[in-house]
C-alpha positions in Angstrom: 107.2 40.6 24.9 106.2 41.6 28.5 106.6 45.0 30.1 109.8 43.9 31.3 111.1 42.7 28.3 110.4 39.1 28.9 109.6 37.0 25.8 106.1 35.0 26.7 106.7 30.8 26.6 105.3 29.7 23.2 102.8 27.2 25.4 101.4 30.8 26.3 100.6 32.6 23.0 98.8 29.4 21.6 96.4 29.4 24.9 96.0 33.3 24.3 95.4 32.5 20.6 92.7 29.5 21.6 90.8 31.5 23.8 90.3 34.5 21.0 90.3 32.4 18.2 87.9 34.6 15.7 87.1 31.0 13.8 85.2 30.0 16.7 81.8 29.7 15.9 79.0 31.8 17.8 76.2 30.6 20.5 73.8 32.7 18.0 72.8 36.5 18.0 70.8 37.5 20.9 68.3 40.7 21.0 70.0 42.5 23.8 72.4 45.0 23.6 74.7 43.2 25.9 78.1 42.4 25.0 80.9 43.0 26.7 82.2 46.4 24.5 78.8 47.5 25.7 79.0 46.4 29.5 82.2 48.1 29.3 80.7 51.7 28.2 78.4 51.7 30.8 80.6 51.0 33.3 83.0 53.2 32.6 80.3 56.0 31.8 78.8 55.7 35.6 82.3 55.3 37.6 84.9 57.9 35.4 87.9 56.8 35.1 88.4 53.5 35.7 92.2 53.8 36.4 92.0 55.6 39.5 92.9 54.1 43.1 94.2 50.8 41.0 97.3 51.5 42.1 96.7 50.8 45.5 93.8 47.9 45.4 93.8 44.7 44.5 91.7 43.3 41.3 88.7 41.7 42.2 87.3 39.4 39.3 84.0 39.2 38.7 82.9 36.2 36.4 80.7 37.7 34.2 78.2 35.2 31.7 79.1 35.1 28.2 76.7 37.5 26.0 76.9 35.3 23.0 75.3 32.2 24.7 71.8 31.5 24.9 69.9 32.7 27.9 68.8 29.5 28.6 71.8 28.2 29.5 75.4 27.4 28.3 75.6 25.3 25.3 75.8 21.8 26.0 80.3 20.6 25.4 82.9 21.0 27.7 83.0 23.8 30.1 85.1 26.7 28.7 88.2 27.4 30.1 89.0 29.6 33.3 90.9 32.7 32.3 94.3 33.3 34.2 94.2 36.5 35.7 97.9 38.0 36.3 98.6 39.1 39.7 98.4 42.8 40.5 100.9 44.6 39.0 102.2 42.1 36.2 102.6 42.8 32.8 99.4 42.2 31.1 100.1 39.5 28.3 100.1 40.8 24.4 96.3 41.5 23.9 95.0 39.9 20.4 93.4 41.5 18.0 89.4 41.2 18.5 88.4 38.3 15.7 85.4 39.5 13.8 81.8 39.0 14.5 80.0 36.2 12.8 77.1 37.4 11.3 74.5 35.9 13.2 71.8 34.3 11.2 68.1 36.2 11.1 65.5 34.1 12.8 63.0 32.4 10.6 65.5 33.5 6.8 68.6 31.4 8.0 70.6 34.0 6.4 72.8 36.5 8.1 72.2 39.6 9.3 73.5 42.7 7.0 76.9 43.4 7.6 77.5 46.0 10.0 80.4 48.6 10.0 83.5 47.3 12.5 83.9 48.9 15.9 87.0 50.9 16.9 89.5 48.9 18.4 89.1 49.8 22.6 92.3 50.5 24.8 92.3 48.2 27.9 93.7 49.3 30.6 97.1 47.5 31.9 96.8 45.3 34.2 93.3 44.5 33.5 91.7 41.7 31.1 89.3 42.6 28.5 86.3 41.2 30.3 86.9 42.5 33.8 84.8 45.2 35.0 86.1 48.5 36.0 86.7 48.7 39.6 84.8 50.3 41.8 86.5 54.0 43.1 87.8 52.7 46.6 85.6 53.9 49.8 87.2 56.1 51.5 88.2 53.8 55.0 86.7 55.6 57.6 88.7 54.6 61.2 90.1 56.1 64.9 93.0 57.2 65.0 94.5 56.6 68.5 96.9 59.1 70.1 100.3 57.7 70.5 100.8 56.3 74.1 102.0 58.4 76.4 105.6 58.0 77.6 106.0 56.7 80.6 106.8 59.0 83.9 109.9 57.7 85.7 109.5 57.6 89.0 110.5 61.0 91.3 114.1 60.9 92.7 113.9 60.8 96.3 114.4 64.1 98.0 117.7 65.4 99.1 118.3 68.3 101.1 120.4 70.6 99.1 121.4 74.2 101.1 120.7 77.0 99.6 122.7 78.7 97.4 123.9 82.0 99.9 122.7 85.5 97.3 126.1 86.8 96.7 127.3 89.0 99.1 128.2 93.0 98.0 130.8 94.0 99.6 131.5 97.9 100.0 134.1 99.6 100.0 136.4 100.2 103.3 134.0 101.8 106.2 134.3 105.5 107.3 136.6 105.1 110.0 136.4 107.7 112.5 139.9 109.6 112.0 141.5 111.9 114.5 141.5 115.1 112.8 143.5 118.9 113.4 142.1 122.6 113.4 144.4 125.2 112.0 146.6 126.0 109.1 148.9 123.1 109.9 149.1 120.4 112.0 150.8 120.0 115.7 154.7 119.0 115.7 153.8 115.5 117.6 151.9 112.5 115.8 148.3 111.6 116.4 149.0 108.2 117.7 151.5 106.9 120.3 155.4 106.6 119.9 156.6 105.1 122.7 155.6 103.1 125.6 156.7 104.9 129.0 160.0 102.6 130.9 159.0 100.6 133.9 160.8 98.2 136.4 159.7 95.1 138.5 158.8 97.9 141.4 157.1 100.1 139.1 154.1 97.2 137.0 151.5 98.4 139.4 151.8 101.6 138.4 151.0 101.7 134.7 148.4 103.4 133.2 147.3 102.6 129.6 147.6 105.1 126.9 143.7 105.6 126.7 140.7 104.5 128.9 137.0 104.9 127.6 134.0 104.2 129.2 130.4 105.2 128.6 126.9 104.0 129.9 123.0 105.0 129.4 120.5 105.6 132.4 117.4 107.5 133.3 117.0 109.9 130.4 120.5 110.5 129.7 123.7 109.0 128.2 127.5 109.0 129.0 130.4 109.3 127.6 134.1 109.2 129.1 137.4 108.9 128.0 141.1 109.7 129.1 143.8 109.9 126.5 147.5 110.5 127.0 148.7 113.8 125.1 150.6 114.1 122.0 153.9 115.1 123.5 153.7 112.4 126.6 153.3 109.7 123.5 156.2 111.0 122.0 158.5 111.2 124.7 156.8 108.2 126.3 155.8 109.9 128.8 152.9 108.0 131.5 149.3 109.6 131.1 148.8 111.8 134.1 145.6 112.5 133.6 142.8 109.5 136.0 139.3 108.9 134.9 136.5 106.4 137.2 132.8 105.7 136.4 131.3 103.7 138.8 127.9 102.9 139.6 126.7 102.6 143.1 122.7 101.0 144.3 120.2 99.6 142.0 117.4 100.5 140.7 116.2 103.9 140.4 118.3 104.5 143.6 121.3 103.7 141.7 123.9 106.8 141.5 126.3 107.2 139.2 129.3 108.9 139.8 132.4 110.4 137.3 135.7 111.6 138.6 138.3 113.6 136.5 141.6 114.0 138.1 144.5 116.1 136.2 148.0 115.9 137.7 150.9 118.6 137.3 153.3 118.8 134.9 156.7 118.2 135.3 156.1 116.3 138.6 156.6 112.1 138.7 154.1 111.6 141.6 151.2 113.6 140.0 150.4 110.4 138.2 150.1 108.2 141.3 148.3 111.2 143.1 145.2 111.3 140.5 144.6 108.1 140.3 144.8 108.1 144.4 142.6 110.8 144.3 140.1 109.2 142.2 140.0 106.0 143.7 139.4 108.1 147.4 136.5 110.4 146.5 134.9 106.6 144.9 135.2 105.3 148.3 133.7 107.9 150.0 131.0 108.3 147.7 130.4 104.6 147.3 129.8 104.5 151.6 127.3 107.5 151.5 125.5 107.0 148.1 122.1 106.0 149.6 122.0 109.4 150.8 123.4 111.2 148.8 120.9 110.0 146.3 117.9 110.4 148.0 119.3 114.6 148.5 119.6 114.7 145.0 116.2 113.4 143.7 114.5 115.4 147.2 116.3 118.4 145.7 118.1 118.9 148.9 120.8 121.9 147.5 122.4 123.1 151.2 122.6 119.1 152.2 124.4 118.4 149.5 126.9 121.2 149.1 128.2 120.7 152.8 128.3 117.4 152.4 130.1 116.9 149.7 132.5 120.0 150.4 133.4 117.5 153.6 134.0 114.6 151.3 136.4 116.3 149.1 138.1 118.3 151.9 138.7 114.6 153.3 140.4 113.1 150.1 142.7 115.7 150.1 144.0 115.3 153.6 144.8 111.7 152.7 146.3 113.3 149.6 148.7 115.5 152.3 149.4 112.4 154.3 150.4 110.4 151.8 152.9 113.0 150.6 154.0 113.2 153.6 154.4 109.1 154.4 156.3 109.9 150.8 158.9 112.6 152.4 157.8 114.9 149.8 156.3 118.4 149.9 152.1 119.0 150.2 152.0 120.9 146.6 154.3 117.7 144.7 151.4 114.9 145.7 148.4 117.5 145.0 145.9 117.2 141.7 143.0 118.8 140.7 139.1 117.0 141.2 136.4 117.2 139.3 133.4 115.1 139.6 129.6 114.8 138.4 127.0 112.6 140.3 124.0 111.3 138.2 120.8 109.8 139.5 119.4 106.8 137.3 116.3 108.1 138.2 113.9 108.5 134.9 112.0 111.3 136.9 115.0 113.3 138.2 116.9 115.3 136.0 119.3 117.2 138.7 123.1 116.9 137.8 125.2 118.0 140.9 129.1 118.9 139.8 131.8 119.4 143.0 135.3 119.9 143.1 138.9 121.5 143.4 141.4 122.5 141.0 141.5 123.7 137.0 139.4 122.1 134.7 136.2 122.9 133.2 132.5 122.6 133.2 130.3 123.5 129.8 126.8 123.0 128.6 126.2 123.0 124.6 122.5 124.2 124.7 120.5 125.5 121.3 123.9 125.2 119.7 126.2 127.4 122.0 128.6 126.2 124.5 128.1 127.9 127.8 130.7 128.0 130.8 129.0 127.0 133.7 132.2 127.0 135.9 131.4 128.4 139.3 132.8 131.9 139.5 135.8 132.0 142.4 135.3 134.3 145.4 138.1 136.9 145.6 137.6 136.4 149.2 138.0 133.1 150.0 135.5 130.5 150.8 133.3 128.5 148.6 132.9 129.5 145.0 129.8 131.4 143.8 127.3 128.6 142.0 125.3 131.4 140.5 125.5 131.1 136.3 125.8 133.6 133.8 122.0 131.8 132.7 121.1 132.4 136.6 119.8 128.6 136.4 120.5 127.4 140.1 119.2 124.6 141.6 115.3 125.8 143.3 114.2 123.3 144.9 116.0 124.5 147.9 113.7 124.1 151.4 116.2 126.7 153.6 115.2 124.2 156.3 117.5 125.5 159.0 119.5 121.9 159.9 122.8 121.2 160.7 124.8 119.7 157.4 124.8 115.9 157.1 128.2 114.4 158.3 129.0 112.0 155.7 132.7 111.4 156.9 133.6 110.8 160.1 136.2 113.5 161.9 137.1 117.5 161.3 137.9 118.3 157.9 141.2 119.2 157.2 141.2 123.1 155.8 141.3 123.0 152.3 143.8 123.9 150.0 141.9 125.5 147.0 138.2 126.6 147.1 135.6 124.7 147.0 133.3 124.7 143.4 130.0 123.3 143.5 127.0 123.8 141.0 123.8 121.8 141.1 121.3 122.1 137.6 118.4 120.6 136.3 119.0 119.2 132.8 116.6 120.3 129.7 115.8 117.6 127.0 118.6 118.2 124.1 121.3 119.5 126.4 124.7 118.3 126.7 127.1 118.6 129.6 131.3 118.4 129.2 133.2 117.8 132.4 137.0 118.1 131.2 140.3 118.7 133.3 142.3 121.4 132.2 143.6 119.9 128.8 140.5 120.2 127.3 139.2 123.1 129.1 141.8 125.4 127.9 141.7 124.9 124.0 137.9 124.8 124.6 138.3 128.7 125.8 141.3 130.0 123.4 140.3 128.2 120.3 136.8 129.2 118.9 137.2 126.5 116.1 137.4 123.5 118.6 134.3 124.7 120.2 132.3 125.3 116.9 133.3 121.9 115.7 132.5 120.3 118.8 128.8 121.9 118.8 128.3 120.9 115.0 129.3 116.6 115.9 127.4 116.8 119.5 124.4 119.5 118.7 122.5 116.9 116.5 121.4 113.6 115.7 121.9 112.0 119.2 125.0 111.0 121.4 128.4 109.3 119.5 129.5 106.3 119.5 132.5 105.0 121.7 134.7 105.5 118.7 133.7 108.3 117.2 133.2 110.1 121.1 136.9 109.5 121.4 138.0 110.8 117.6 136.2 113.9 118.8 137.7 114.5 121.7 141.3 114.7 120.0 140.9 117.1 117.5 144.3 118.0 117.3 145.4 122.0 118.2 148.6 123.2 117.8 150.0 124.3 120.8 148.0 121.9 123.0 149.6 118.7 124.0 148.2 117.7 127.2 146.2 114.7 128.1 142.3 115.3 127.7 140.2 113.6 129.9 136.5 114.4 129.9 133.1 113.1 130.5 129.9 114.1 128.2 126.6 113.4 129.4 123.3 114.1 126.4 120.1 114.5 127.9 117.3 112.5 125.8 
């Protein structure tokens, strides 16, 4: 029976039986030690075991020449049979027991040879007939090995503009708005910020004023600042603003002059209104007709020229003031305001600021941290005031060239109906000067506080903003309700 149990066809055992038939008679002995048994030894003495790498090979059959024949040449019969080698990895057939070696007969005796002991039966490996060789260990195969192909590279998509991605965007928190603070224990009876809107009728639209005006500009080595806000008790009552404001700039160039005009009307009167902004609007006109000479006595330095001078311009704007009242049937005093006006040269080189005019108000300088009053002190005698300061800081680039005043309006003045204030300064780098009308002025002198908190905003880190200049400017007293209108020029 096979390896796998299969019984061999009887045709098959009687060819195995043939081919090892031990009655076969021998070719005769031969004097070499070469039978198969001993072909065997040797080969499997030089190559080991002869099982190993079988597995994997194929059988390679070798036909060998059969030991027990002559070495002349095969005995003369019919050629033996071919053996039928099994393929690779088929049961090897039943093997049959070696027959016994016929004593071969002694040369020149014709008897047999003494009997010799029997060999051990050998183990043949499976797979493998008797006679085959052992195989030769396989060679090791030696050969490339190739790197697997690279993949291929597809082809580049073509390009497409994509935006960029906008970085996300941090967002603070609300900005520090400037806020319109108070001084004191507790703050005034009105609100900060307007009520009511004052009445008005088709007569009355060209009238109006709006609640607050601000304005600022930068020339020369200096910057300005102006603003005009109605008071907290005119918002509440809805009241007009009383208080007029006008910057204007008149020439080009370095011979450009700049000119600011406070005008504060009187409580309790309905015309005082119309009679500041009148005023304004007159003292621009006569400026604006004169300013090419004006300017040139300001940068020449030209103090007695441009005292009189001006003293005639503002005598004349308020005798149109008188005449008006008058077209108006109404008494001098009702149609009256007070003035107050700085004229700037945009000049880089000239640093002279002239202030002129009539009626309450103020003038201050914050210098090295303190506020100083520069308003001209009033004669107790009449006449012009005196423009000598308490820092003794007059204008002194005065020629006393003995000529007759300039006539920059045309006609006698009228006489005027306050005195006549007039200062002319040069500027130092880091001042800052405050023109205000009266509501301003006064909290400025009675309240220490306001004044302090003013120099700590305005005393460093350069001019305000239009925002913040007007937040400043109404800080909140109690007691004080009035309009504020005031003009701060810094010095660079």
């Amino acid at each position: 029976m096979s390896q796998q149990g299969e019984k061999p066809a009887a045709h098959e055992d009687d060819w195995w039986r043939k081919l090892y038939d031990g009655t076969a008679p021998d070719t005769g002995p031969s004097g070499a030690a070469d039978s198969l048994d001993d072909r065997f030894d040797s080969a499997s003495d030089a190559v080991g075991d002869p099982e190993a790498g079988r597995a994997d090979h194929p059988v390679t059959v070798v036909p060998l020449p059969d030991p027990r024949l002559p070495e002349a040449g095969p005995a003369p019969g019919p050629p033996p049979a071919r053996p039928v080698v099994p393929p690779v990895g088929a049961p090897a057939p039943p093997s049959a027991p070696a027959p016994p070696s016929a004593p071969a007969p002694t040369p020149g005796t014709g008897r047999p040879p003494a009997a010799q002991p029997p060999r051990p039966p050998r183990t043949v490996p499976v797979g493998r007939a008797p006679w085959e060789p052992p195989a030769a260990p396989p060679r090791p195969q030696t050969f490339a090995v190739r790197p697997p192909p690279a993949p291929p590279v597809p082809p580049e998509p073509p390009a497409v503009a994509v935006p960029p991605v906008p970085e996300p965007v941090h967002t603070p928190g609300p900005p520090e708005r400037p806020a319109v603070g108070h001084l004191g224990d507790r703050p005034p009876t009105y609100d900060a910020e307007p009520a009511a809107l004052p009445g008005s009728g088709p007569d009355d639209l060209d009238g109006l004023v709006p609640d607050t005006v601000l304005d600022g500009a930068r020339y020369g080595t200096y910057t300005l600042r102006a603003a005009s806000v109605r008071g907290d008790s005119a918002r509440f009552r809805g009241e007009p603003r009383r208080d007029a404001l006008l910057t204007a700039r008149f020439g080009t160039g370095d011979a450009a002059l700049v000119l600011v005009a406070v005008a504060g009307g009187t409580r309790g009167e309905e015309q005082a209104r119309l009679a500041a902004t009148d005023a304004c609007r007159w003292i621009g006109g006569a400026v604006a007709r004169s300013h090419a000479r004006l300017s040139d006595d300001i940068r020449a330095g030209r103090r007695g020229d441009l005292k009189s001078g001006l003293h005639r311009l503002t005598d004349r704007t308020y005798g149109r003031l008188r005449a008006r009242a008058a077209e108006l049937g109404l008494d001098p005093s009702a149609y009256s305001t007070g003035l107050r006006c700085l004229l700037l040269s945009s000049d880089p080189s000239c640093r002279t600021r002239v202030f002129f005019g009539i009626g309450p108000g103020g003038l201050f300088r914050l210098r090295d941290g303190a506020w100083q009053d520069l308003e001209p002190v009033l004669p107790t005698t009449g006449g012009a005031a005196n423009e000598e300061s308490p820092g003794g800081d007059r204008l002194t680039m005065d020629l006393q060239i003995a000529t007759p005043s300039p006539s920059y309006t045309e006609g006698p003045p009228p006489p005027p109906a306050e005195p006549f204030r007039f200062r002319a300064s040069v500027a130092r780098p880091g001042d800052t000067l405050l023109l205000c009308g009266n509501g301003l002025a006064e909290p400025l002198r009675g309240e220490p506080g306001l004044a302090g908190e003013l120099a700590r905003r305005w005393g460093a880190g350069g001019p305000p903003g239009l925002p913040a200049y007007l937040a400043d400017i109404q800080l909140r007293i109690k007691g004080y309700a009035d309009d504020r209108t005031c003009a701060a020029v810094w010095e660079a």
